[in-house]
mmJSON file of the N, C-alpha and C atoms, coordinates in Angstrom:
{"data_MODEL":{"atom_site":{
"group_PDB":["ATOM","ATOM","ATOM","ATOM","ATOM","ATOM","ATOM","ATOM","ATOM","ATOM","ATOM","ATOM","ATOM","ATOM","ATOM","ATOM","ATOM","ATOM","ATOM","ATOM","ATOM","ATOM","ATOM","ATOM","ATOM","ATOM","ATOM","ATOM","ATOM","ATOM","ATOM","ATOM","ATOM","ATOM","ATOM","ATOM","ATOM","ATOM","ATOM","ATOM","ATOM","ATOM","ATOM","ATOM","ATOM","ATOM","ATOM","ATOM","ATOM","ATOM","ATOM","ATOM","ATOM","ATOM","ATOM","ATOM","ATOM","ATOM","ATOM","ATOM","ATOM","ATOM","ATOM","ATOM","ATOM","ATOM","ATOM","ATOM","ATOM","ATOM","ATOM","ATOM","ATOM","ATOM","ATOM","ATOM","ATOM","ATOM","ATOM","ATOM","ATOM","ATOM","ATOM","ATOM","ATOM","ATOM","ATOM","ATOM","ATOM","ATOM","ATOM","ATOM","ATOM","ATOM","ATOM","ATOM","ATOM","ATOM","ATOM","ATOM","ATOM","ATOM","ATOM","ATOM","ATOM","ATOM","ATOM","ATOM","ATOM","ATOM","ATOM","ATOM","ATOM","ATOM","ATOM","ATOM","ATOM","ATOM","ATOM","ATOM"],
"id":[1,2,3,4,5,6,7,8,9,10,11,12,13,14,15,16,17,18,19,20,21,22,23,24,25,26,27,28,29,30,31,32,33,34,35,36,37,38,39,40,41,42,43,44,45,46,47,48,49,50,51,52,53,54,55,56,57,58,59,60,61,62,63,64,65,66,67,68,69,70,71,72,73,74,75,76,77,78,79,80,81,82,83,84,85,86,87,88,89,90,91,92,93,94,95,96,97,98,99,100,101,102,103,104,105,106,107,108,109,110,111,112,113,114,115,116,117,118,119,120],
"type_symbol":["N","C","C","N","C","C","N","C","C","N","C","C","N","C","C","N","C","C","N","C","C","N","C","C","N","C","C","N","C","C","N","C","C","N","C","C","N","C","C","N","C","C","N","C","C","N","C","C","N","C","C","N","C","C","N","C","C","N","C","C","N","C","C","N","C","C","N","C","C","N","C","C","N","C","C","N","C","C","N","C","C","N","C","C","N","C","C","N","C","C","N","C","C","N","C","C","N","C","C","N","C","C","N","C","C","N","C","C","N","C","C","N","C","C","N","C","C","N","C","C"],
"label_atom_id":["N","CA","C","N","CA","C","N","CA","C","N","CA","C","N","CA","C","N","CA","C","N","CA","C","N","CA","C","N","CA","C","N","CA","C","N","CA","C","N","CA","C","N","CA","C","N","CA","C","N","CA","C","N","CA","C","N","CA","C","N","CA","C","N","CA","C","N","CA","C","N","CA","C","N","CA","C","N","CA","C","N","CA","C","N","CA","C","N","CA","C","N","CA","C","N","CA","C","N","CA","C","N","CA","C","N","CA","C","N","CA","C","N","CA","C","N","CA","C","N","CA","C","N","CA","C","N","CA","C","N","CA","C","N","CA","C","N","CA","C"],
"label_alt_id":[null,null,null,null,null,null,null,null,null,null,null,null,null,null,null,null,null,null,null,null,null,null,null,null,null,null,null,null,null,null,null,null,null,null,null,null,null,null,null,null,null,null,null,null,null,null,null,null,null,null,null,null,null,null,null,null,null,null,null,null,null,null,null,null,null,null,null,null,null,null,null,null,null,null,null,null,null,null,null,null,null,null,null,null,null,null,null,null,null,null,null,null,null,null,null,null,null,null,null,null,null,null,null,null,null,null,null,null,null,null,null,null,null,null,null,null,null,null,null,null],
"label_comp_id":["UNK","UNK","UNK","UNK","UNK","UNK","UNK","UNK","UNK","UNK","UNK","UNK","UNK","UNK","UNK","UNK","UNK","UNK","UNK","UNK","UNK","UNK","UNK","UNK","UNK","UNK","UNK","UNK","UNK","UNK","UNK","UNK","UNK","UNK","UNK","UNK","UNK","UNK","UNK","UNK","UNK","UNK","UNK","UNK","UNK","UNK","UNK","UNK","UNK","UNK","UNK","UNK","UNK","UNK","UNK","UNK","UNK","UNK","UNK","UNK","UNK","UNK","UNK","UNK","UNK","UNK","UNK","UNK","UNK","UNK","UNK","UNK","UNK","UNK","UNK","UNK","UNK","UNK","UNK","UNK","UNK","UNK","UNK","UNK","UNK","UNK","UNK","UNK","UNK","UNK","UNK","UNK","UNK","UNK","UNK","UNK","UNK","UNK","UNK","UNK","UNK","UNK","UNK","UNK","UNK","UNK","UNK","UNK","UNK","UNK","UNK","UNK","UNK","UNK","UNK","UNK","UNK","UNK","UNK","UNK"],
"label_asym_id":["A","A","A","A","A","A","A","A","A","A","A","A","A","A","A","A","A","A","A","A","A","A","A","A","A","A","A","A","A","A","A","A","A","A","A","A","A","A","A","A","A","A","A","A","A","A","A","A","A","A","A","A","A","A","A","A","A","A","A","A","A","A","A","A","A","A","A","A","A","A","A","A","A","A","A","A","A","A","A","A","A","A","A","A","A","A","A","A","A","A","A","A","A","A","A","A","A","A","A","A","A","A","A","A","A","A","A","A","A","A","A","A","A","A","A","A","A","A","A","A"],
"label_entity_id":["1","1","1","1","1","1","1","1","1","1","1","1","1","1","1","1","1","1","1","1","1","1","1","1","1","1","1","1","1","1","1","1","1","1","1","1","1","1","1","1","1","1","1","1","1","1","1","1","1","1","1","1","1","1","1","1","1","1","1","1","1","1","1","1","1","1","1","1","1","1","1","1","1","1","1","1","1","1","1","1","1","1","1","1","1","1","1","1","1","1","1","1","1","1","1","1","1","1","1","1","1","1","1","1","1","1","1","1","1","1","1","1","1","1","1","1","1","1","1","1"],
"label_seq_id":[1,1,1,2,2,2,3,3,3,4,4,4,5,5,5,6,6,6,7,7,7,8,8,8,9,9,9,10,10,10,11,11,11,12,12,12,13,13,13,14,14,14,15,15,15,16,16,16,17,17,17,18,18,18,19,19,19,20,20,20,21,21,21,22,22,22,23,23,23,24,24,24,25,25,25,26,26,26,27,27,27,28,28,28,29,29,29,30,30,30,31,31,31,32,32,32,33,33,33,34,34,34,35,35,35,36,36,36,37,37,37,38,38,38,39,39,39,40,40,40],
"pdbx_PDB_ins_code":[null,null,null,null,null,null,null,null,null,null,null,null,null,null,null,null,null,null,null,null,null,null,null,null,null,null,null,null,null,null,null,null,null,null,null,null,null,null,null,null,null,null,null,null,null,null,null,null,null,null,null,null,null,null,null,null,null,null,null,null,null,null,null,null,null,null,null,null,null,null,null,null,null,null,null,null,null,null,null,null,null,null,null,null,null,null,null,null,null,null,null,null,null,null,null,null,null,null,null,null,null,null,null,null,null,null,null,null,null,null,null,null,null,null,null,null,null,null,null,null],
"Cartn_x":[267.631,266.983,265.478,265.023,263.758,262.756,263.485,262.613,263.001,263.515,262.904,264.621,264.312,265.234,265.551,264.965,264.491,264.446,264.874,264.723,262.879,262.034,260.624,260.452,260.34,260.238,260.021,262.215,262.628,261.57,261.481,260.409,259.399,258.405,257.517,257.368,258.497,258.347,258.627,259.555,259.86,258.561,257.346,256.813,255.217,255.498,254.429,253.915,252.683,252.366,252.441,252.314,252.706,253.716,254.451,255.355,255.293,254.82,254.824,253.801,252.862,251.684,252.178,253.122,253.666,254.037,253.876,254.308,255.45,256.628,258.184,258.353,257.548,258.178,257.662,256.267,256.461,256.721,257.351,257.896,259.466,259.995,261.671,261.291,260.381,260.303,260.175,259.321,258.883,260.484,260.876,262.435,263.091,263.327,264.333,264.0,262.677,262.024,262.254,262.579,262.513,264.136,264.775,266.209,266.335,266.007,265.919,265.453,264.204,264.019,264.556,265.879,266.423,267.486,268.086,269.399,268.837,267.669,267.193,267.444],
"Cartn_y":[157.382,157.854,157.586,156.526,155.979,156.32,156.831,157.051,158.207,159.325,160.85,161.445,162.836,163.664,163.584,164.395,164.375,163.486,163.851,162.738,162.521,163.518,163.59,162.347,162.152,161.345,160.126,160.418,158.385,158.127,159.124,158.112,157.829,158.48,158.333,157.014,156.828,155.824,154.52,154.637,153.55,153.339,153.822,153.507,153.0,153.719,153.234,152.044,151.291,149.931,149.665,150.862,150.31,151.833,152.2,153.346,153.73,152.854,153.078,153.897,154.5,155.334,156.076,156.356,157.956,158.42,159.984,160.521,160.59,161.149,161.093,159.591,158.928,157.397,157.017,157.623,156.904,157.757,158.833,159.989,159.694,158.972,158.829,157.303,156.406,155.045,155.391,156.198,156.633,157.616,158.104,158.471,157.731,156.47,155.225,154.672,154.706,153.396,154.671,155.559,156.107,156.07,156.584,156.793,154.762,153.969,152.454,152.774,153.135,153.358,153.553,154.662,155.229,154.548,153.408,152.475,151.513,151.593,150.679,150.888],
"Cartn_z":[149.533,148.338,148.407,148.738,148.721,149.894,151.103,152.158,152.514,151.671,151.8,152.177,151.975,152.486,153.886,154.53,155.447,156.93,158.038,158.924,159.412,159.228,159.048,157.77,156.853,156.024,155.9,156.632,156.895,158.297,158.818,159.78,159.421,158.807,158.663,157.429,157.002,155.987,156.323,157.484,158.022,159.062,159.381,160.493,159.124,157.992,156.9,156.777,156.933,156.834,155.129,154.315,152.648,152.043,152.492,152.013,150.502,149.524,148.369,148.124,148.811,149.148,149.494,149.835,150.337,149.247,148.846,147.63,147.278,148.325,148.465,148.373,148.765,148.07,146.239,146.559,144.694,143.901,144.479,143.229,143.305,144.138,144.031,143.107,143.266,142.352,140.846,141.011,139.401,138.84,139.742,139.07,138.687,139.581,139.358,138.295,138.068,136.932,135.582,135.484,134.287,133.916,135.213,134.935,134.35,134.328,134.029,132.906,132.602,130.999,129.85,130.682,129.982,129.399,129.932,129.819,128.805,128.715,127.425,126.053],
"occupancy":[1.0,1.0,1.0,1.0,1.0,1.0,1.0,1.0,1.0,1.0,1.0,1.0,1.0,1.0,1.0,1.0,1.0,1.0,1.0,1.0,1.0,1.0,1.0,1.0,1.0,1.0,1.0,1.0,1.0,1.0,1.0,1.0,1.0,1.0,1.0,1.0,1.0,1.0,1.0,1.0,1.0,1.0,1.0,1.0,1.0,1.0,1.0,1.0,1.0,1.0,1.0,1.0,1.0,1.0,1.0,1.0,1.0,1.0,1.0,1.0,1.0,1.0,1.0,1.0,1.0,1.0,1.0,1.0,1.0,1.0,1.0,1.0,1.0,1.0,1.0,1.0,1.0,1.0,1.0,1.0,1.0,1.0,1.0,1.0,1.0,1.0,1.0,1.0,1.0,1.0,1.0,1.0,1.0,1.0,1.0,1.0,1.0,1.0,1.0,1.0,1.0,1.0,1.0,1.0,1.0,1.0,1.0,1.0,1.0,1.0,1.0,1.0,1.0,1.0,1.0,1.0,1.0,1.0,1.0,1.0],
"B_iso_or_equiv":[0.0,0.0,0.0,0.0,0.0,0.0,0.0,0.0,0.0,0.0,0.0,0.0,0.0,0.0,0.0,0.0,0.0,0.0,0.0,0.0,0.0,0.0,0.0,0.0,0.0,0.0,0.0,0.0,0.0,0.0,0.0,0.0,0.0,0.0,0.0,0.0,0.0,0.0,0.0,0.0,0.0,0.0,0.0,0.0,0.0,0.0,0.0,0.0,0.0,0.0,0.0,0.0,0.0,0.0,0.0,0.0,0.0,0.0,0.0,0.0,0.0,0.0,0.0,0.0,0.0,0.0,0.0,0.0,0.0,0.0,0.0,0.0,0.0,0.0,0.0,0.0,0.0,0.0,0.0,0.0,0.0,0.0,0.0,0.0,0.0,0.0,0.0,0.0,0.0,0.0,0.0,0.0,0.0,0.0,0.0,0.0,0.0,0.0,0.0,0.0,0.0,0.0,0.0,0.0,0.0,0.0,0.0,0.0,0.0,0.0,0.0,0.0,0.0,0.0,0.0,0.0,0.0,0.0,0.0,0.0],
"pdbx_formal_charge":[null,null,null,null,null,null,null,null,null,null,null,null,null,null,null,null,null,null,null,null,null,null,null,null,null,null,null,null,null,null,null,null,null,null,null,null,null,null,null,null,null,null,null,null,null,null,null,null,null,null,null,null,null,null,null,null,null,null,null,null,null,null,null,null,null,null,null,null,null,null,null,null,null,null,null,null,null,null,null,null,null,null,null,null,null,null,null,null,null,null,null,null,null,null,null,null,null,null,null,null,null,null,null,null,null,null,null,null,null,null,null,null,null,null,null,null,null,null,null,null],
"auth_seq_id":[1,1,1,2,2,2,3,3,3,4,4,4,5,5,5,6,6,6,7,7,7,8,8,8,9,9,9,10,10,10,11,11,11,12,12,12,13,13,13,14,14,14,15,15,15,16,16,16,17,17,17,18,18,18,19,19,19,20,20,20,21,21,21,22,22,22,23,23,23,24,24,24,25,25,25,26,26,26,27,27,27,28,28,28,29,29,29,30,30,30,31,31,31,32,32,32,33,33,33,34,34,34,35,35,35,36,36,36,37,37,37,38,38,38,39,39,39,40,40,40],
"auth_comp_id":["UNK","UNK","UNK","UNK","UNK","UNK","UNK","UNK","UNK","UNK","UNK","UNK","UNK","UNK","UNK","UNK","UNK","UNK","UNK","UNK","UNK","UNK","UNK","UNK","UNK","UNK","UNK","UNK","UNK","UNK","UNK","UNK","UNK","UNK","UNK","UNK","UNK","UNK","UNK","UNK","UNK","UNK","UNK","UNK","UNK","UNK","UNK","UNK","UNK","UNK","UNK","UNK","UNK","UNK","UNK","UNK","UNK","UNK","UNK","UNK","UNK","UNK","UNK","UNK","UNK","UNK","UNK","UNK","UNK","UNK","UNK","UNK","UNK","UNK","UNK","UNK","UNK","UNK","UNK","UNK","UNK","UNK","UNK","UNK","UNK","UNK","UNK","UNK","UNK","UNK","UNK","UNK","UNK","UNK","UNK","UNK","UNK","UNK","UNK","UNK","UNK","UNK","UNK","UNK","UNK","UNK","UNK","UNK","UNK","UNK","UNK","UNK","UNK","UNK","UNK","UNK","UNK","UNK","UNK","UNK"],
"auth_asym_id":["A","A","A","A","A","A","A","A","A","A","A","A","A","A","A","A","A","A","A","A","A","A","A","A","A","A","A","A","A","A","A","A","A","A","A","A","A","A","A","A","A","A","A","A","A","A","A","A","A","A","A","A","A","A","A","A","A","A","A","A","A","A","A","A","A","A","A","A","A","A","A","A","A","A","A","A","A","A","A","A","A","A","A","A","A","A","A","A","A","A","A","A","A","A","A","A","A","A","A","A","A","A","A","A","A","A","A","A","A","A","A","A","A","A","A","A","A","A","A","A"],
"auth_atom_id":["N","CA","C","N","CA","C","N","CA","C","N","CA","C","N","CA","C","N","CA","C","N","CA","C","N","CA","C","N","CA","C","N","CA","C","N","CA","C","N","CA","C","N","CA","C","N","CA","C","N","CA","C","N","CA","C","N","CA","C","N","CA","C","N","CA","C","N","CA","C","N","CA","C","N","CA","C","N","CA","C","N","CA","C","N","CA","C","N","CA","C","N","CA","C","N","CA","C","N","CA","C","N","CA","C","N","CA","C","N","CA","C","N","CA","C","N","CA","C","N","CA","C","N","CA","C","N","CA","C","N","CA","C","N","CA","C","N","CA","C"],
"pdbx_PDB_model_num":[1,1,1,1,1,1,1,1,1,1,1,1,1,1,1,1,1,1,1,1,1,1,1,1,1,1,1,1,1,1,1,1,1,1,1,1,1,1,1,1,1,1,1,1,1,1,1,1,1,1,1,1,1,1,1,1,1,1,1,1,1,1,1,1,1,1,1,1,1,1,1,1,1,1,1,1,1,1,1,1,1,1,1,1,1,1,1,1,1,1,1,1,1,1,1,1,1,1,1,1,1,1,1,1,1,1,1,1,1,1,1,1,1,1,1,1,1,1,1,1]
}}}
């Protein structure tokens, strides 16, 4: 979920020195943290 569709992605996310800078990474965080919002 967090490091992309894609086998382009997971690599590139796994080879990331801060992955949370990748957009496919902070656009799947910012999903998680809302779908969390939402349980509140």
């Amino acid at each position: 979920m967090f490091l992309g569709p894609t086998e382009e992605e997971r690599a590139e996310t796994l080879a990331a020195a801060d992955p949370v800078e990748l957009p496919h990474v902070a656009r799947a965080l910012d999903d998680f943290g809302g779908a969390l919002e939402e349980l509140r």
